[in-house]
N, C-alpha and C positions, 0 to 999 in steps of 0.2 A: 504494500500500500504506500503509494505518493502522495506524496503535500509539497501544494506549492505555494508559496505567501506572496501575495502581492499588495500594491497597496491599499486596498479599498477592502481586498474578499481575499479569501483564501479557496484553493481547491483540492479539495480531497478526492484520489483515483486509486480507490480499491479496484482487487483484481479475484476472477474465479468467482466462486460462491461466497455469500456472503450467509452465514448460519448458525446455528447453535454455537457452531466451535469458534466463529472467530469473531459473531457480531459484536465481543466484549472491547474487541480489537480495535475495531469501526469508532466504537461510543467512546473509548479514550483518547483517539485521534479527534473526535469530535470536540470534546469535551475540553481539550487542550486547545485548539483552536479558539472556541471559546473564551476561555480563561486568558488567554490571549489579546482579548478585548474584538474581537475581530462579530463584527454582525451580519456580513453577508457572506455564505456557504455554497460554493457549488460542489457539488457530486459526481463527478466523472463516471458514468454506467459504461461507457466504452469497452470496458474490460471485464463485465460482470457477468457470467454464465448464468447465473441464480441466486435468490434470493427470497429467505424461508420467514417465519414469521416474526423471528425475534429480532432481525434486521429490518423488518417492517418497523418491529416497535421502539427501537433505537432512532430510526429515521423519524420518527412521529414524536415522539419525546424532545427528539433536537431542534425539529422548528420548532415546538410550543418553546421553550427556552428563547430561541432566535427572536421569535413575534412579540415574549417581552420586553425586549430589548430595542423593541422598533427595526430589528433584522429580519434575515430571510433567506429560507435554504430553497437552494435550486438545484434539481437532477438534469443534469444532459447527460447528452451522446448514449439514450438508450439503444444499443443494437442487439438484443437480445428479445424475440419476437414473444415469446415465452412472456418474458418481463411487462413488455407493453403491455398486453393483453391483460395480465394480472392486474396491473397498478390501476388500467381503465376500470375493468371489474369492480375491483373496493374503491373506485371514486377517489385514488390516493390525489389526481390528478386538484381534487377540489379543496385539499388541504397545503400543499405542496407545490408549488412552481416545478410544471415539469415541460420540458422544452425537448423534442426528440429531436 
């Protein structure tokens, strides 16, 4: 997983599956970025094969965080057809800035 800081946002580009095993992974790079003072988040999907539910809920936890802040987390470069489909499905679309 990359992090790249710029000056305004930072972007985080996990890679493979994002899951039970490693979304703990995810929420500390998140989390850090945060603490960092940083309010707006993109999420590089480019490289993401899948993604189960507890990486839903770290994603979902880290905007509500971002949106107190007057921040705001954005997913791009979904290419994972799977993924879209999913995120359309639960409506992640309407909580989330998602940009394919």
């Amino acid at each position: 997983m990359r992090v790249e800081r710029l000056k305004n946002n930072a972007i985080i580009k996990p890679e493979g599956r994002i899951d039970i095993r490693n979304s703990q992974e995810l929420k500390k790079k998140m989390l850090q970025i945060y603490d960092e003072g940083y309010k707006y988040v993109i999420i590089d999907f480019s490289e993401v094969e899948s993604i189960d539910s507890s990486g839903l809920g770290k994603l979902l936890l880290f905007q509500k965080k971002l949106k107190e802040r007057d921040g705001e987390l954005k997913i791009t470069k979904i290419n994972n057809d799977y993924i879209k489909k999913m995120f359309k499905m639960i409506h992640l679309d309407k909580v989330i800035n998602i940009e394919e």
